[in-house]
N, CA, C and O atoms as a GROMACS GRO file, in nm:
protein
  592
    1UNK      N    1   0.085  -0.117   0.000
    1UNK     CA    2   0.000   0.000   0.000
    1UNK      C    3   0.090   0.124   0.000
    1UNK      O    4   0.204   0.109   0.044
    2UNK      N    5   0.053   0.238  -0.042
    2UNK     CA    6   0.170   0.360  -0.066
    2UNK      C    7   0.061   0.482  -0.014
    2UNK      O    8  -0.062   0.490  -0.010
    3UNK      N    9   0.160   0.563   0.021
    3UNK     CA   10   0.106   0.633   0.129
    3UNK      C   11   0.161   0.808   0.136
    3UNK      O   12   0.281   0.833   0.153
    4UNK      N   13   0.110   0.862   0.128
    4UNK     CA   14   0.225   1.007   0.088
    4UNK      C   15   0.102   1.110   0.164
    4UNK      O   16  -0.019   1.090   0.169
    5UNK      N   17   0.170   1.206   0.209
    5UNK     CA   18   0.135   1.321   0.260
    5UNK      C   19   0.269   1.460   0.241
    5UNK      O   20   0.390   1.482   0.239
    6UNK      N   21   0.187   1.496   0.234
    6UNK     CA   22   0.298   1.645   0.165
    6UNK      C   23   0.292   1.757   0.289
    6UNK      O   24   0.196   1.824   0.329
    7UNK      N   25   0.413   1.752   0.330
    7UNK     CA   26   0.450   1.925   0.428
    7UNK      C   27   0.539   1.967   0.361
    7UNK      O   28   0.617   1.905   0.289
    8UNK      N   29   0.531   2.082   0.385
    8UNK     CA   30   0.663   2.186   0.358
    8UNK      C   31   0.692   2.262   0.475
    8UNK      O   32   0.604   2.291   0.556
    9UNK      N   33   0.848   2.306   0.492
    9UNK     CA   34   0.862   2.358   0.620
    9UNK      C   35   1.019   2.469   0.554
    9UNK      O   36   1.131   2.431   0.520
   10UNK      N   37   0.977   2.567   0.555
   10UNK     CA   38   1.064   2.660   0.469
   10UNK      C   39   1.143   2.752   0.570
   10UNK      O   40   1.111   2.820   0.668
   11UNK      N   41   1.213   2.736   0.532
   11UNK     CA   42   1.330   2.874   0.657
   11UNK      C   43   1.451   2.879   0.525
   11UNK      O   44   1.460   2.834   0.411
   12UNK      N   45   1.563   2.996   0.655
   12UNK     CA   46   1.613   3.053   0.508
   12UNK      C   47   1.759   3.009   0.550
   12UNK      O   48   1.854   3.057   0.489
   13UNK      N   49   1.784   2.894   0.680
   13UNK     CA   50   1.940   2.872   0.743
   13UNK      C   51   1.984   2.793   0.588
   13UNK      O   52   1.911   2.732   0.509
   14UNK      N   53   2.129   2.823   0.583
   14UNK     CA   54   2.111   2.688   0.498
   14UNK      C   55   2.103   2.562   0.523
   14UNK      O   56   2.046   2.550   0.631
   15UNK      N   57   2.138   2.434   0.466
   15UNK     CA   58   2.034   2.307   0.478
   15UNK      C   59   2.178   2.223   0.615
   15UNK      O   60   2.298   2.196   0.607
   16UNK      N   61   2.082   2.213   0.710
   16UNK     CA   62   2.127   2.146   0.788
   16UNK      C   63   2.186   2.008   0.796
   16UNK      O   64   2.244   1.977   0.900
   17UNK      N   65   2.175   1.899   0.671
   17UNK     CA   66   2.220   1.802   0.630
   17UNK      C   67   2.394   1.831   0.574
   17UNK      O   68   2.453   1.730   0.535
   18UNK      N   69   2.447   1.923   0.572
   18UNK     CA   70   2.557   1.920   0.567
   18UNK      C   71   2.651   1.881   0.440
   18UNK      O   72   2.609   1.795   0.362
   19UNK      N   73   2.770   1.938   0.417
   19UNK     CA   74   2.813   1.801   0.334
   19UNK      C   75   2.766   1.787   0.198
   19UNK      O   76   2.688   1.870   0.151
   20UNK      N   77   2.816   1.667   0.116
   20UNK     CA   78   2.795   1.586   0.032
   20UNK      C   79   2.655   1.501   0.087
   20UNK      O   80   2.593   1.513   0.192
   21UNK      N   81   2.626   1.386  -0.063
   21UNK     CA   82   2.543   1.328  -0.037
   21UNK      C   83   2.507   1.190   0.031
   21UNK      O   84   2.408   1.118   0.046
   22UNK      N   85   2.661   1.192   0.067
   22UNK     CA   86   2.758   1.082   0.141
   22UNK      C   87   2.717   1.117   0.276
   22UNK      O   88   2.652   1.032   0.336
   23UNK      N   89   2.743   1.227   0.336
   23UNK     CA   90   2.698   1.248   0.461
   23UNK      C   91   2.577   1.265   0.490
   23UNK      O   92   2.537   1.223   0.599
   24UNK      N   93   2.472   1.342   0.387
   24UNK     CA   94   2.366   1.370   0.423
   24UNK      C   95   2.275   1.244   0.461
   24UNK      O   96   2.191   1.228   0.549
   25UNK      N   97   2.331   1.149   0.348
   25UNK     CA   98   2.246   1.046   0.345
   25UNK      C   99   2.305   0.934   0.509
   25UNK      O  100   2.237   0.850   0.568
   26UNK      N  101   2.438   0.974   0.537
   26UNK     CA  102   2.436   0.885   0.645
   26UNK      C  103   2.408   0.957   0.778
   26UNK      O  104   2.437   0.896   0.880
   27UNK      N  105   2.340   1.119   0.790
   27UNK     CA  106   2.257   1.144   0.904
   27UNK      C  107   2.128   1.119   0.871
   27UNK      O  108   2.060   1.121   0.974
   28UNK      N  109   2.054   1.092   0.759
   28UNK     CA  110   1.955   1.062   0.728
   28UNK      C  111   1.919   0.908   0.809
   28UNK      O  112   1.843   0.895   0.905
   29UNK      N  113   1.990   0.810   0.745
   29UNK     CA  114   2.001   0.683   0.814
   29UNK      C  115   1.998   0.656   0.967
   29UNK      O  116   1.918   0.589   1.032
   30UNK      N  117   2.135   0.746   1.018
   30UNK     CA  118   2.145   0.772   1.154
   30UNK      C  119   2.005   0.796   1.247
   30UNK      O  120   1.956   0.733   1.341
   31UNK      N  121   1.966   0.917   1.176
   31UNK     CA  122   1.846   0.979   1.264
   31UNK      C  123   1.727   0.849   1.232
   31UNK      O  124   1.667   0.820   1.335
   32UNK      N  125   1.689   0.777   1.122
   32UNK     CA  126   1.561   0.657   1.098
   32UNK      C  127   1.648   0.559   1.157
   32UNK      O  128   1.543   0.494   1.157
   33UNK      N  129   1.734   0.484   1.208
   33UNK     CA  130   1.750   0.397   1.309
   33UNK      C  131   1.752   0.459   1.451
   33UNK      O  132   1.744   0.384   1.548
   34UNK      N  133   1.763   0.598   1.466
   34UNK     CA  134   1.802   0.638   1.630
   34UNK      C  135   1.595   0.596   1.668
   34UNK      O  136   1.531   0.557   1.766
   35UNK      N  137   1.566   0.633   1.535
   35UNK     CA  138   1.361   0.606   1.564
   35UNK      C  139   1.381   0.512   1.616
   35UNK      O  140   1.399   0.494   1.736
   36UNK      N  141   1.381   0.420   1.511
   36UNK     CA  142   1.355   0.262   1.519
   36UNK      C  143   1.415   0.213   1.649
   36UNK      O  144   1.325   0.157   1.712
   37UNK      N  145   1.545   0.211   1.725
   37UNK     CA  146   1.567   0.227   1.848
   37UNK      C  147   1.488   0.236   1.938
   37UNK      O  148   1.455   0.153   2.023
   38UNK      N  149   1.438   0.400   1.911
   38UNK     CA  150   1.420   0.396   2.050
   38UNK      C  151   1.241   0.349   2.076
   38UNK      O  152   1.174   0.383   2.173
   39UNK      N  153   1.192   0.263   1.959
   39UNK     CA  154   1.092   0.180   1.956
   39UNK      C  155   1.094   0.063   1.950
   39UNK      O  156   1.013  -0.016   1.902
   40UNK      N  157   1.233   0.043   2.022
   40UNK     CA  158   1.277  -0.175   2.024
   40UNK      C  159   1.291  -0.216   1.881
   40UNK      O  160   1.306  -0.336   1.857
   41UNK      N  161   1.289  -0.158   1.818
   41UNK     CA  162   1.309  -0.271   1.685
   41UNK      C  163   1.457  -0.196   1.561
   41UNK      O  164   1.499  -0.084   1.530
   42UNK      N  165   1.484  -0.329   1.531
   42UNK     CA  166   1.591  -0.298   1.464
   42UNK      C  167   1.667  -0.257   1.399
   42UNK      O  168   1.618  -0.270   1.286
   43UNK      N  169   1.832  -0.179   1.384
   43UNK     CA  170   1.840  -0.096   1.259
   43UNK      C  171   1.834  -0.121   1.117
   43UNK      O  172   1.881  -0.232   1.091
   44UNK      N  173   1.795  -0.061   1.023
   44UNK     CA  174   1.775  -0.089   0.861
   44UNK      C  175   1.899  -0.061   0.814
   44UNK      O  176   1.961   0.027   0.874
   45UNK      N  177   1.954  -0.118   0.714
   45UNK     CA  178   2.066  -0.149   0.621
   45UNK      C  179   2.030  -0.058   0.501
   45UNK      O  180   1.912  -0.047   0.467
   46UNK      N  181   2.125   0.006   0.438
   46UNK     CA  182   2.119   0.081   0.284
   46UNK      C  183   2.125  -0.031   0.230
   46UNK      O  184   2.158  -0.136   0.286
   47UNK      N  185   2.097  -0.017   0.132
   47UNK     CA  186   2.082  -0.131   0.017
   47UNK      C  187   2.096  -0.085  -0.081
   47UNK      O  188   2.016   0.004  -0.112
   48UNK      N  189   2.199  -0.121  -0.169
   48UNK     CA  190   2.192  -0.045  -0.324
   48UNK      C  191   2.121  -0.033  -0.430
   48UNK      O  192   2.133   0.061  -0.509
   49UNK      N  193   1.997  -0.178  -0.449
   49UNK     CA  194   1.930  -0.114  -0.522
   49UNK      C  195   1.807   0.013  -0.474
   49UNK      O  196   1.790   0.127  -0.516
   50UNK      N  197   1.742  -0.062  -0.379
   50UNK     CA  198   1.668   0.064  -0.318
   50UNK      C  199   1.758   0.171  -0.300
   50UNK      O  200   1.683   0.250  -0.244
   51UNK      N  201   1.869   0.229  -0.309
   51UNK     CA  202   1.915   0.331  -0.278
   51UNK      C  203   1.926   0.425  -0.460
   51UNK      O  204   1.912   0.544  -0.486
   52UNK      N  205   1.956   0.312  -0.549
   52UNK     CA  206   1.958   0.307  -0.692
   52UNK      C  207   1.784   0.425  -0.671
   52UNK      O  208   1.768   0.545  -0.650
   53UNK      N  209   1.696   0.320  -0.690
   53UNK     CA  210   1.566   0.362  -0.696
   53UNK      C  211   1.543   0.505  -0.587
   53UNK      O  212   1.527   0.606  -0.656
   54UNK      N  213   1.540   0.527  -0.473
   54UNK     CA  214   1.526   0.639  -0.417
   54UNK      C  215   1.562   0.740  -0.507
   54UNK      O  216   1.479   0.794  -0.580
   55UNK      N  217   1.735   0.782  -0.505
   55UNK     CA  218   1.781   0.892  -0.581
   55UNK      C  219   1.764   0.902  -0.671
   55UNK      O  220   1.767   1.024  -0.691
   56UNK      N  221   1.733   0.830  -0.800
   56UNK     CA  222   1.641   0.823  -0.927
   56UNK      C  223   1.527   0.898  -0.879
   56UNK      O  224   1.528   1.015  -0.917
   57UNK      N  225   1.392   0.853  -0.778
   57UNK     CA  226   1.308   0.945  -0.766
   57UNK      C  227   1.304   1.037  -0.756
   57UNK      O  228   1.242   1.110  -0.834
   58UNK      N  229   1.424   1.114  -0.566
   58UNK     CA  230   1.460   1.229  -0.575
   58UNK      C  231   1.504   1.306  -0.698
   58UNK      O  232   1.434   1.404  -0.722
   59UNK      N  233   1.585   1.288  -0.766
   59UNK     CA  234   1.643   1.303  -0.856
   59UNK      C  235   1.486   1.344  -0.983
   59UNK      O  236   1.514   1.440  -1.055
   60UNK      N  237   1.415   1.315  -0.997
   60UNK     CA  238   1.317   1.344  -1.130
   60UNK      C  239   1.221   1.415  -1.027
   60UNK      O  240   1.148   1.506  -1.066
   61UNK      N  241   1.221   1.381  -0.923
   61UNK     CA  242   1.095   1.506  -0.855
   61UNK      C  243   1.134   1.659  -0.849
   61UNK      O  244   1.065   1.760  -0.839
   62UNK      N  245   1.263   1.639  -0.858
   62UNK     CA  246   1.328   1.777  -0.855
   62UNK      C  247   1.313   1.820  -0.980
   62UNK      O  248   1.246   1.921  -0.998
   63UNK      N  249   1.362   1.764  -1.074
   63UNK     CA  250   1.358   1.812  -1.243
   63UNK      C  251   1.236   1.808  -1.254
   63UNK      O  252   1.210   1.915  -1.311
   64UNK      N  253   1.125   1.745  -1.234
   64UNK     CA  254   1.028   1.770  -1.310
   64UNK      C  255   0.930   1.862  -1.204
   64UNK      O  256   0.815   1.888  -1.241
   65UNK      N  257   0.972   1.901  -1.093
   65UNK     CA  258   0.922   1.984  -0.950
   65UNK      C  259   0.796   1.937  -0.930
   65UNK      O  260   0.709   2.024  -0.935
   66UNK      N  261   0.758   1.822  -0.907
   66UNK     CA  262   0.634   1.717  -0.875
   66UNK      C  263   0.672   1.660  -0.735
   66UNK      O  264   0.771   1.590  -0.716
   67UNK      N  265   0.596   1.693  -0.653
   67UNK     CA  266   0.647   1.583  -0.550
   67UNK      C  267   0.503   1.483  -0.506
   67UNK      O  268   0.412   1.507  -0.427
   68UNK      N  269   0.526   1.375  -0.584
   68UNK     CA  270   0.418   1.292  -0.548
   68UNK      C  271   0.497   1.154  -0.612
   68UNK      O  272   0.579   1.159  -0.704
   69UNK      N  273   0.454   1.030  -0.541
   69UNK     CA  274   0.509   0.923  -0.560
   69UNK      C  275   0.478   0.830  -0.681
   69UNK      O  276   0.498   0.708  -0.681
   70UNK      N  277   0.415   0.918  -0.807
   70UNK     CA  278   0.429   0.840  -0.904
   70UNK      C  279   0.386   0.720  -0.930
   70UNK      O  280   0.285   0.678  -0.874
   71UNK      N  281   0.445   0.656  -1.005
   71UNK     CA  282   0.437   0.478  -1.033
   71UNK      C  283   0.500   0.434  -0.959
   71UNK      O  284   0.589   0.377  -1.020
   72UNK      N  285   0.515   0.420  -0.833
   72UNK     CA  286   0.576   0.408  -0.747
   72UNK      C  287   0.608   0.210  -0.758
   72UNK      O  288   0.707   0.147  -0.722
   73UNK      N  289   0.469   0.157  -0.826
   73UNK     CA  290   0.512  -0.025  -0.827
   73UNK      C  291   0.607  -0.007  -0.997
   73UNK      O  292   0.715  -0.065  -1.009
   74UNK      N  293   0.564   0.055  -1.084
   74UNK     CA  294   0.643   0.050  -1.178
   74UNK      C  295   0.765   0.090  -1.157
   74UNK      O  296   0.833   0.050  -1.252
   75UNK      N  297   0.832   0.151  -1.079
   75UNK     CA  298   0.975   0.247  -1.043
   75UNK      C  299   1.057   0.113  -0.977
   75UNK      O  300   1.167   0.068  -1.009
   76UNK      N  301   0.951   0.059  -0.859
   76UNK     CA  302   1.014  -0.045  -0.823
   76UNK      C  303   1.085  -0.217  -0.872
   76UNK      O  304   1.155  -0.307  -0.826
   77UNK      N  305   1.005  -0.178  -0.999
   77UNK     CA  306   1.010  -0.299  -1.082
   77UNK      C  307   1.111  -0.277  -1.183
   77UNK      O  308   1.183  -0.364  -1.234
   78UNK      N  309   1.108  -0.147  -1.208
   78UNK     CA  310   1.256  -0.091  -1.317
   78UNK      C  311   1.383  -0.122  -1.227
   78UNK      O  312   1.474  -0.182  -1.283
   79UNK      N  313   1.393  -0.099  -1.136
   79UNK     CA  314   1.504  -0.149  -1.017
   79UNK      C  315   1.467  -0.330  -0.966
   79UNK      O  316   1.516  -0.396  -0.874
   80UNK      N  317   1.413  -0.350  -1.020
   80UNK     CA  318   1.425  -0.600  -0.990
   80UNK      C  319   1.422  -0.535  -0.831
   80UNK      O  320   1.515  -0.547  -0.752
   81UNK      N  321   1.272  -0.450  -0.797
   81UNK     CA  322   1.274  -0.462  -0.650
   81UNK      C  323   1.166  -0.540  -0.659
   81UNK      O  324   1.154  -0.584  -0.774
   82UNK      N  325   1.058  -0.586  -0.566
   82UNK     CA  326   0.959  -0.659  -0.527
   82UNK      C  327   0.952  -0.703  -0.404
   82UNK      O  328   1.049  -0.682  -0.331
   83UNK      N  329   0.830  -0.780  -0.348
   83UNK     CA  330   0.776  -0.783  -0.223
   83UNK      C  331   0.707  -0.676  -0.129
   83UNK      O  332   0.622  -0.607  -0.185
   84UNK      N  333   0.733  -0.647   0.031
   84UNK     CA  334   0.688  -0.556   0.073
   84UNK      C  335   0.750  -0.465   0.048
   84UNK      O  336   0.872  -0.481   0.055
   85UNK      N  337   0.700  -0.331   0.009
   85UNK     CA  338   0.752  -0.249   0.014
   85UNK      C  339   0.730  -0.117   0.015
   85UNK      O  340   0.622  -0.082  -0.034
   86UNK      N  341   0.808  -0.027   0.060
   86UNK     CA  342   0.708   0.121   0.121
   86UNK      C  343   0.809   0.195   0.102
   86UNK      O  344   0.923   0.155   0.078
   87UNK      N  345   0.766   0.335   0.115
   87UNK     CA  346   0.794   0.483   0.050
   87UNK      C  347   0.776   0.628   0.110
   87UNK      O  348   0.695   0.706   0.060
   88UNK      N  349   0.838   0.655   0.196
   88UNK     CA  350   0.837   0.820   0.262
   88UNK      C  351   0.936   0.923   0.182
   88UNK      O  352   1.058   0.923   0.160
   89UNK      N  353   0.805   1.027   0.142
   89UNK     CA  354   0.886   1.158   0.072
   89UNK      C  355   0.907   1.246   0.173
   89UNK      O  356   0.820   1.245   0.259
   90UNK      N  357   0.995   1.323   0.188
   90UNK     CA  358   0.962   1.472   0.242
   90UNK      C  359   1.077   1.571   0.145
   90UNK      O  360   1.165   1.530   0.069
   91UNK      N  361   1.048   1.679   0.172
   91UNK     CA  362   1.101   1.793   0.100
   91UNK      C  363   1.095   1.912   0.223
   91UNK      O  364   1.015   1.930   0.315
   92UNK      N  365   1.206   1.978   0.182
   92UNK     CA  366   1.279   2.097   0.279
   92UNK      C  367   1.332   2.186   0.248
   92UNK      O  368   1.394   2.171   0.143
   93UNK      N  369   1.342   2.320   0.312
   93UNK     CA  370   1.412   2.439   0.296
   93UNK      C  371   1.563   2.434   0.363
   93UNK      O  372   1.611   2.333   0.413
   94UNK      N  373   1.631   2.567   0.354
   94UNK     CA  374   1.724   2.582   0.474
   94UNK      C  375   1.782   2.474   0.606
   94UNK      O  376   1.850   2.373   0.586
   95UNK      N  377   1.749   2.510   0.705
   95UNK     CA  378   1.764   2.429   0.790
   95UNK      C  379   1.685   2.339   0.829
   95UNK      O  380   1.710   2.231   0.883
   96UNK      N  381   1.568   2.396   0.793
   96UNK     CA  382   1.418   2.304   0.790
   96UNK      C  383   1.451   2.137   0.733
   96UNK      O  384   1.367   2.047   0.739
   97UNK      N  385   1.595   2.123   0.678
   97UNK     CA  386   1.634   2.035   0.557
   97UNK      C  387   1.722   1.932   0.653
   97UNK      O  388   1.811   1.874   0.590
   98UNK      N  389   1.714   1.902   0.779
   98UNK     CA  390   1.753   1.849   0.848
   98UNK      C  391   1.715   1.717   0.899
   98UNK      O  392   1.612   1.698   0.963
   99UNK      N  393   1.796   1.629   0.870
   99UNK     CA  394   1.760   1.480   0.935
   99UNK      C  395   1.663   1.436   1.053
   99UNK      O  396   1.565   1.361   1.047
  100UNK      N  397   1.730   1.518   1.187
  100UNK     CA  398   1.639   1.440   1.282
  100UNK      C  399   1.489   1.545   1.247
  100UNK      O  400   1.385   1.506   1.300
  101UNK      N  401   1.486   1.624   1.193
  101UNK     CA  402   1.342   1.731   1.210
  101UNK      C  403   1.241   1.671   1.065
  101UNK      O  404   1.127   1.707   1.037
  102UNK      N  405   1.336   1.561   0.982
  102UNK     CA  406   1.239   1.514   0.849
  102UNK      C  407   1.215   1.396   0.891
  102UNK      O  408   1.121   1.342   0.833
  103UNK      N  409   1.285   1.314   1.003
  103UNK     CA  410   1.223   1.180   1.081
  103UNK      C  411   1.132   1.195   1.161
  103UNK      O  412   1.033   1.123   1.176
  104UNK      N  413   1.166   1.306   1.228
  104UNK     CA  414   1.036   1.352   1.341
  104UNK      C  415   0.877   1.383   1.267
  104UNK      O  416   0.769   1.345   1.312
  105UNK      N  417   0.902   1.470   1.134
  105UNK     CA  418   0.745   1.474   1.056
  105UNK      C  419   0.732   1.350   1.020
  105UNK      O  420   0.613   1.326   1.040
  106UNK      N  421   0.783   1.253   0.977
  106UNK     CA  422   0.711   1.102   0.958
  106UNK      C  423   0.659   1.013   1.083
  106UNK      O  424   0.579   0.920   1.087
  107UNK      N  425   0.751   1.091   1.203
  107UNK     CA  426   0.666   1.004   1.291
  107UNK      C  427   0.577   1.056   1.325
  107UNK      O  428   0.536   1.003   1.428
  108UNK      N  429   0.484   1.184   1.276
  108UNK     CA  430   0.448   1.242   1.324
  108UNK      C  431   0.317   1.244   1.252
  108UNK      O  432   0.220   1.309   1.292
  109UNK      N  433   0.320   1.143   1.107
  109UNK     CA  434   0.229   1.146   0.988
  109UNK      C  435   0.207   0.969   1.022
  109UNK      O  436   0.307   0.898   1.034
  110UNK      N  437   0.100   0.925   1.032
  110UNK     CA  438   0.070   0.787   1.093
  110UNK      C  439   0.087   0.719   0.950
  110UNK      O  440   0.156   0.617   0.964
  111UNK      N  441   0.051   0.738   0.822
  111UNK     CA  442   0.106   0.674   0.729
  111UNK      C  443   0.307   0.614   0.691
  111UNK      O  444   0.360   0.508   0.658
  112UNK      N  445   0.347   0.727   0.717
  112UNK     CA  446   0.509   0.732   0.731
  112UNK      C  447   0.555   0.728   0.831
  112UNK      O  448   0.677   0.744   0.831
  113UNK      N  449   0.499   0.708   0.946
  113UNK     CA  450   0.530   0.668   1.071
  113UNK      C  451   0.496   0.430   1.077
  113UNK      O  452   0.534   0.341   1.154
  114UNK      N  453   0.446   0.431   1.002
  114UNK     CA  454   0.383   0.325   0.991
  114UNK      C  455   0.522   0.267   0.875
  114UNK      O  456   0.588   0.164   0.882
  115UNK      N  457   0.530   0.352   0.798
  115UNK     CA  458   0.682   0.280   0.734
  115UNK      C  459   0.803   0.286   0.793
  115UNK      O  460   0.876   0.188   0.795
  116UNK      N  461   0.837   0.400   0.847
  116UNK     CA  462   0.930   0.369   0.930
  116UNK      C  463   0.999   0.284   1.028
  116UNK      O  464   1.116   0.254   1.050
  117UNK      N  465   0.856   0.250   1.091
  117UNK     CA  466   0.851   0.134   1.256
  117UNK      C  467   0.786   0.023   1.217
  117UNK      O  468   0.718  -0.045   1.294
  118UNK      N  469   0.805  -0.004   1.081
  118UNK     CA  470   0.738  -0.157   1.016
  118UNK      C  471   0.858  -0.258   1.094
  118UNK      O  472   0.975  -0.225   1.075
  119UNK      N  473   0.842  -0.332   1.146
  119UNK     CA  474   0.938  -0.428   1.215
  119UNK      C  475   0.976  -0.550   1.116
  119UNK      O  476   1.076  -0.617   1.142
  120UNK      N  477   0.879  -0.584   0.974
  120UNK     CA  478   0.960  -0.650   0.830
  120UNK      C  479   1.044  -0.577   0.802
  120UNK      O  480   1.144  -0.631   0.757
  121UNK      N  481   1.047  -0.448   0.812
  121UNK     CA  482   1.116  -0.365   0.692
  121UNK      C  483   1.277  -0.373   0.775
  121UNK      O  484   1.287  -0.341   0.894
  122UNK      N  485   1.381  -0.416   0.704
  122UNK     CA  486   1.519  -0.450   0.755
  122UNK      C  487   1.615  -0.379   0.670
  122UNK      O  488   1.730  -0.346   0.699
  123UNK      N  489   1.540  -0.358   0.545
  123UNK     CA  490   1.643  -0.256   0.417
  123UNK      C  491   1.575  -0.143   0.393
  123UNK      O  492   1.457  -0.128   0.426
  124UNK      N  493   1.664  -0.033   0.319
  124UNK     CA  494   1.639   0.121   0.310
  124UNK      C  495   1.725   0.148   0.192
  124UNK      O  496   1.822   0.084   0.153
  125UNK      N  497   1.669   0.261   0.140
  125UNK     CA  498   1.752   0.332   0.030
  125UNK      C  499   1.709   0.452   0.022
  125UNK      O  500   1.587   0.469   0.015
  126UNK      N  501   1.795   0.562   0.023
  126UNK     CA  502   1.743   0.716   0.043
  126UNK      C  503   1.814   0.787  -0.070
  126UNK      O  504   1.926   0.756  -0.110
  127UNK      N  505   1.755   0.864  -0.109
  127UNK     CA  506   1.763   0.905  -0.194
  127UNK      C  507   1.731   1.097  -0.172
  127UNK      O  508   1.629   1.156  -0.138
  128UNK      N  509   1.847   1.139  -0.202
  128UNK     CA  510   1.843   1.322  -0.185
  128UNK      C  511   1.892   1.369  -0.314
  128UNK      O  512   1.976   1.322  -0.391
  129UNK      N  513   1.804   1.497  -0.321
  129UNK     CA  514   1.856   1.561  -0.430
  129UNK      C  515   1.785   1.714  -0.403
  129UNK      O  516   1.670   1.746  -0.374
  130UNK      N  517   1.938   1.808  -0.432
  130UNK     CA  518   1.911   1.966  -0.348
  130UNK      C  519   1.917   2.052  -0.497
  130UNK      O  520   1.995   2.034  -0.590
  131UNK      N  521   1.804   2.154  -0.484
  131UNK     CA  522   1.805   2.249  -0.560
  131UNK      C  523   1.712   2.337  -0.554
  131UNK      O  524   1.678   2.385  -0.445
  132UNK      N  525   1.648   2.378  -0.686
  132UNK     CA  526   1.515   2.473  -0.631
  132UNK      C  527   1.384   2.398  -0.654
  132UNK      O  528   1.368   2.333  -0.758
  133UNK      N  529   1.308   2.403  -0.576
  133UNK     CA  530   1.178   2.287  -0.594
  133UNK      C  531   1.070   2.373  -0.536
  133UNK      O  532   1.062   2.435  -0.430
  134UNK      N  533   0.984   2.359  -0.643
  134UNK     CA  534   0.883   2.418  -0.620
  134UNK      C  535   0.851   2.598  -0.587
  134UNK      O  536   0.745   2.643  -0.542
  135UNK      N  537   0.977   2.680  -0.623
  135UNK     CA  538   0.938   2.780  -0.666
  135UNK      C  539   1.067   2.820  -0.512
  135UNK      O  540   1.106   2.934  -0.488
  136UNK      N  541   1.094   2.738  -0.459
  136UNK     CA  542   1.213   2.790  -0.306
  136UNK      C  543   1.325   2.699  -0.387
  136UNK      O  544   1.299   2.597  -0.451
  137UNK      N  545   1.458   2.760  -0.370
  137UNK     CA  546   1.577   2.752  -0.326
  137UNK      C  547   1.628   2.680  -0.263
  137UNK      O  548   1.556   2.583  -0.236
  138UNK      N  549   1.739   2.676  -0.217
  138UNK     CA  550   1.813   2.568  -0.115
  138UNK      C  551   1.705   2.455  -0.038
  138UNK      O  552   1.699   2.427   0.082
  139UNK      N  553   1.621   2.399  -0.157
  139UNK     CA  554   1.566   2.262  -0.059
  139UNK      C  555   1.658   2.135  -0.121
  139UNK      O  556   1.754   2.128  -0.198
  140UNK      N  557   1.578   2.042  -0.048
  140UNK     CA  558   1.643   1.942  -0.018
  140UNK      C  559   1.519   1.824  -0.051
  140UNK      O  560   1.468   1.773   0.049
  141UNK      N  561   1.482   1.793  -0.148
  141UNK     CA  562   1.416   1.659  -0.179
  141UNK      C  563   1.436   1.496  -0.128
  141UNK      O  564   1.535   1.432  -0.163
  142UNK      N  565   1.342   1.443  -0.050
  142UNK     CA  566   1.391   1.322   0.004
  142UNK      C  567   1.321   1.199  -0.038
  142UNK      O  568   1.202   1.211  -0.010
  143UNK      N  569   1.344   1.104  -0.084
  143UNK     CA  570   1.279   0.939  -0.104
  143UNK      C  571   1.330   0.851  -0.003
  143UNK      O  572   1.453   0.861  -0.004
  144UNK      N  573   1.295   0.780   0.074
  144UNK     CA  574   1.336   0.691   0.138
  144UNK      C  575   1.248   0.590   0.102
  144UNK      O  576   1.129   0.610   0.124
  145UNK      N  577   1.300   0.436   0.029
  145UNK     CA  578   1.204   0.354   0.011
  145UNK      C  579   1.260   0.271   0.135
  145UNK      O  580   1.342   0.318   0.214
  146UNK      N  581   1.189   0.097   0.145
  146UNK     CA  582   1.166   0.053   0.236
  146UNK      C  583   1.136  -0.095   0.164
  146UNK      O  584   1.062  -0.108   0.066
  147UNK      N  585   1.223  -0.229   0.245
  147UNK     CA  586   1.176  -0.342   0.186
  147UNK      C  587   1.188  -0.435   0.290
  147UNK      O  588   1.262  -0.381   0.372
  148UNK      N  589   1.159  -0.534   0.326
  148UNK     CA  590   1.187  -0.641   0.404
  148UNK      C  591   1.331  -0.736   0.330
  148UNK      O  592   1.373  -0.837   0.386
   0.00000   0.00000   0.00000
């Protein structure tokens, strides 16, 4: 089942993820296992193809400035993904563009809170991509898919 809800949260710091997409993506990770933690259940692994597939999404939501999850079973099938599998977007400004504050709105959205703390889900792939989206500047586009 796929599940999307759209916030925006705009400020003008720049983007608190830091860095390359090397780092961003490993406070991204950091902050969705410190969740999963501190709800007893276990940390999730990057995985390369889901990680393949995420930044591909990020990556065309930005170019094409759409943020909605698409063909989301066809996307997954262009990447030989299959089984369970699930999907949290968010998108950000400035500092607003920050790891633990884009984990906290999913736990905070019972659909993406529900992917996050899935106790199948053991793999992850995130996917960022920064530019101007949607008419703001310094954001920060996010995919995180999700598989057992």
């Amino acid at each position: 089942m796929l599940f999307a809800a759209v916030f925006v949260v705009l400020a003008v710091a720049p983007s608190a993820f830091g860095g390359g997409r090397t780092s961003a993506q490993a406070s991204l990770l950091r902050a969705v296992n410190a969740a999963r933690a501190a709800h007893g259940l276990r940390p999730l692994r990057l995985d390369a193809a889901l990680d393949r597939a995420a930044g591909a999404h990020s990556a065309e939501m930005l170019r094409g400035n759409d943020f909605s999850h698409g063909d989301f079973a066809g996307r997954m099938a262009s990447f030989h993904l299959a089984g369970s599998l699930g999907e949290n977007l968010a998108w950000a400004t400035g500092s607003a563009a920050n790891a633990r504050l884009i984990v906290h709105m999913w736990l905070t959205s019972a659909e993406h809170r529900a992917n996050l703390l899935r106790p199948s889900f053991h793999r992850i792939g995130l996917g960022l991509a920064r530019g101007t989206f949607l008419g703001q500047g310094n954001a920060t586009v996010v995919t995180a898919d999700f598989s057992s």
